[in-house]
N, C-alpha and C positions, 0 to 999 in steps of 0.2 A: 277670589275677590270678584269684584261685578266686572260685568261686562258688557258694552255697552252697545255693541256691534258686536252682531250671533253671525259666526263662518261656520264653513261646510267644512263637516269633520272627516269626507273623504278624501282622507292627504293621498293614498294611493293613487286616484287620477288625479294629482294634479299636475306634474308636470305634460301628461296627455293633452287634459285641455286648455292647456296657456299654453299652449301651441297651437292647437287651434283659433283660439282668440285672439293670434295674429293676423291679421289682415290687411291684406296692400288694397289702396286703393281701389272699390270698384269701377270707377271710371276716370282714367288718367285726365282725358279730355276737360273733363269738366273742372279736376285739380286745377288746372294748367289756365282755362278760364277765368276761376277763383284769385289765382295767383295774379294775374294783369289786371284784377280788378277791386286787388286788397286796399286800393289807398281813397277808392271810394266808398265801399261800402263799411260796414261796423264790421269793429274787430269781435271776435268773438272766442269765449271764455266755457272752459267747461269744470265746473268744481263737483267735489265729489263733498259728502257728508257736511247737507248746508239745512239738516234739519232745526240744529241749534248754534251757539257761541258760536266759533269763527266762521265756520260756514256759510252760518245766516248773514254773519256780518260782514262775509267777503262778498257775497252776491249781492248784495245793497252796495258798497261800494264801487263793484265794478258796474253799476247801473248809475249809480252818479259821474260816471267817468264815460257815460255812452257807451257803453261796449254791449256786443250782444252776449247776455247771459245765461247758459242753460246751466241749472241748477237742477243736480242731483240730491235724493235721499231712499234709502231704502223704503220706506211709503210717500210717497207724493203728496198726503194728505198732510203732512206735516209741513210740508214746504208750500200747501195752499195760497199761504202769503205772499211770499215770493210772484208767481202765477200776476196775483192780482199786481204785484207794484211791476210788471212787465219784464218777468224772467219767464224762460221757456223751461217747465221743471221736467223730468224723467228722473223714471223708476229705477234704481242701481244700487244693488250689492256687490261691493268691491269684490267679493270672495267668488261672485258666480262671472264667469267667464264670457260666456251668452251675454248676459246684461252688460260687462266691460265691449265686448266686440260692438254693441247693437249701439252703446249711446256717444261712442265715439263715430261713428257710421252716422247717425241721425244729427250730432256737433255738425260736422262738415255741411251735410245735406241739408240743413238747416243755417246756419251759419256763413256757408259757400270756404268754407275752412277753420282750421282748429290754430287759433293763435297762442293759446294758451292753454295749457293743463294744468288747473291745483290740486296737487292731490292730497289732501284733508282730513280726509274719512280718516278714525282713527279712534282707540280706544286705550285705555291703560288697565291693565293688571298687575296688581300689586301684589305685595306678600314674601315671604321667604321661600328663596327655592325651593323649601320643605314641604310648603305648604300649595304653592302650584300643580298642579297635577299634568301630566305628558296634553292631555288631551287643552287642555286651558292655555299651553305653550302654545302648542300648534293653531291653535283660533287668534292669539295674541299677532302672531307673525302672519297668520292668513290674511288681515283684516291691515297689518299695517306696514307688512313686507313684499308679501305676493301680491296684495292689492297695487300698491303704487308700478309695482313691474308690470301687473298683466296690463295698465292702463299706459303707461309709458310705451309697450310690443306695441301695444293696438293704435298708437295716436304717432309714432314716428315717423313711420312711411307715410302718411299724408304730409307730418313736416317738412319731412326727405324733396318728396316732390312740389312743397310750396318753398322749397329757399330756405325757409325761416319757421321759428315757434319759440314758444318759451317753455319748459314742464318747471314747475316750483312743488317742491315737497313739501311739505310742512313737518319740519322733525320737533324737537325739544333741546333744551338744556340737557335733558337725561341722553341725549344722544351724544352727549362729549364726556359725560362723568356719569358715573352708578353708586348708589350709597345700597345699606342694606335695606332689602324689604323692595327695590326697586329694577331685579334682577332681569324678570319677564321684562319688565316696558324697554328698560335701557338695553337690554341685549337688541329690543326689535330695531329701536331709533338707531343703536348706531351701526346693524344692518342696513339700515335707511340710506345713513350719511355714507355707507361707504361705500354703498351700490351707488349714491348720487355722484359722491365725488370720480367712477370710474367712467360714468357717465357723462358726466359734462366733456371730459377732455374725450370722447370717445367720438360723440356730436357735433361738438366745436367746428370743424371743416365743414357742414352740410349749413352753417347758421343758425343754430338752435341752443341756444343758451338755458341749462340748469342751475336752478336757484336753492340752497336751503335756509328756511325760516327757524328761525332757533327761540321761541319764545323760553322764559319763566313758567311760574305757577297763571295760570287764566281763572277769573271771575266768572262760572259757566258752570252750569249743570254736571260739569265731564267729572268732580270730586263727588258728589254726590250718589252717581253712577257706579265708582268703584268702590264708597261706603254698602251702598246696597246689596253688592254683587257679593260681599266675601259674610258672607254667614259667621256668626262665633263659633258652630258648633265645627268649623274646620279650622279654627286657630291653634295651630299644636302650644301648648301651657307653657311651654319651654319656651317662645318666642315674648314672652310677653312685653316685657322691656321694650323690644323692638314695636311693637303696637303701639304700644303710649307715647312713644319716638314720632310716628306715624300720626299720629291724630294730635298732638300736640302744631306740628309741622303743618297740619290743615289750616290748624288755628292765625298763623302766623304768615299766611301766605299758599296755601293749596290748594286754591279755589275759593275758596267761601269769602274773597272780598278784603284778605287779608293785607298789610300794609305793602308785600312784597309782591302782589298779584296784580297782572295788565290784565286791560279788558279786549272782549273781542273786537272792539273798536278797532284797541290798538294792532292786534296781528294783523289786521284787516289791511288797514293802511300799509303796514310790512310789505305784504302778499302786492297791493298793487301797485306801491313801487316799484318793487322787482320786474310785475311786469310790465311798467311802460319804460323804467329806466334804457337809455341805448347799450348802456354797458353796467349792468346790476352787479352788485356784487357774489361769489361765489356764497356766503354765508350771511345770513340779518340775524343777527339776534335783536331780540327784545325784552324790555323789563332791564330790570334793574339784576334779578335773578339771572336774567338770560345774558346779560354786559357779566357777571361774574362768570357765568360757564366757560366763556371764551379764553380765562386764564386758568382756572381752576384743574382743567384737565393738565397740565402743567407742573403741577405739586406734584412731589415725590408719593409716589403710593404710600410708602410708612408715614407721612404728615397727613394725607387725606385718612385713613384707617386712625389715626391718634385724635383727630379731631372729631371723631363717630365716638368714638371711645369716652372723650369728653362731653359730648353731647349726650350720652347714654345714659354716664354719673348725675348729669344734672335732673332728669328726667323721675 
């Protein structure tokens, strides 16, 4: 299936270089500056994937909140916009380590400290297990599990030594429930949530508060992206039923504007709650979709699998 955000398919080094792309501060002094002089200057914000939907419309938000802005996308040119309404934009592919090291390093040096981290960037593949292929897994969690880690390693130790930060994930609904055909995404998100959740209490003593955003289906280019990415000629015939599950599901809420779909408005506003709240909560859902995820995980597995089942018949 599409995808929407291209990662480096040399899984071999990766653990090499996400250790590398941790880095302590290079000048304590000047953290320690920064920190005695957070309550004058702007706070400052670094988002990862704000070429479109909530990205674009987290860095718009946190500019009407005065915060300093530096907004990422893998081409700058797409976040030209951005630039001109008064974000500082750079260049970042979550998957390349260098780029995670260098724009957290320029956040700070720019900013005089990293008060916030959203990490954004993010992509969905869809499809039946059957139909993913080893290498389409590993791009899937490059871009939306190792990504938010290598940027979390790289942006703590400044936390560490400012007191305080905030990191916010952006995960999904799919990060608390998995239906079929949804296997890749929700395996990634609820890696997400569960690195998040070990991370917050991990944090906690140094001042630094993790947030996770739990949207619904979003009104954004991000459905359109994984229609494109997945060719028919890789649809195994056997799955078909599950397709038309799948593209029906669009219709009703998967992006395209459907009755049960927020907009990037709305995560947006999510995202800067979280971070100006004093004491945010450990999880936001949003939408209407995303207020059901919060029980849904809940249900007996043979009630969730029976109402697929039902859903299937009608299709």
């Amino acid at each position: 299936m599409a995808i929407a955000e291209e990662a480096d398919d040399d899984a071999g080094d990766d653990a090499t270089v996400a250790d590398d792309a941790r880095r302590e501060p290079a000048d304590e002094t000047a953290t320690t500056d920064a920190t005695e002089d957070r309550y004058t200057r702007k706070q400052c914000v670094l988002i990862t994937g704000c070429s479109s939907g909530v990205g674009h419309a987290t860095a718009r938000a946190f500019l009407e909140r005065d915060w300093q802005v530096i907004a990422t996308a893998r081409n700058v040119d797409d976040i030209a916009d951005l630039e001109e309404l008064g974000c500082t934009t750079l260049e970042l592919d979550v998957t390349d380590p260098d780029q995670v090291a260098d724009a957290v390093e320029r956040t700070v040096e720019i900013g005089g400290a990293i008060d916030c981290l959203v990490n954004n960037a993010g992509y969905a593949q869809m499809g039946p297990i059957e139909d993913v292929s080893t290498v389409d897994l590993h791009r899937q969690f490059d871009v939306n599990v190792y990504g938010p880690h290598r940027l979390a390693r790289a942006a703590l130790p400044h936390m560490r030594a400012q007191g305080e930060g905030r990191i916010i994930n952006v995960s999904s609904v799919a990060g608390r429930v998995s239906f079929p055909g949804y296997g890749a995404y929700s395996g990634s998100k609820h890696a997400l949530e569960a690195m998040t959740d070990a991370l917050r209490g991990e944090v906690e003593e140094f001042g630094i508060e993790v947030v996770l955003i739990e949207p619904g289906p979003i009104e954004s280019e991000f459905a359109d992206r994984v229609d494109e990415e997945l060719p028919d000629e890789r649809r195994t015939p056997a799955y078909e039923s599950l397709y038309e599950i799948y593209d029906e599901a669009q219709l009703i809420g998967g992006g395209q504007g459907g009755p049960f779909a927020s907009t990037p408005a709305e995560v947006a506003t999510a995202i800067v709650e979280s971070a100006i709240r004093s004491e945010p909560p450990a999880r936001y859902p949003v939408g209407p979709i995303g207020q059901f995820g919060v029980y849904a995980r809940f249900l007996p597995d043979r009630l969730q699998d029976a109402l697929y089942g039902v859903v299937r018949k009608l299709v």
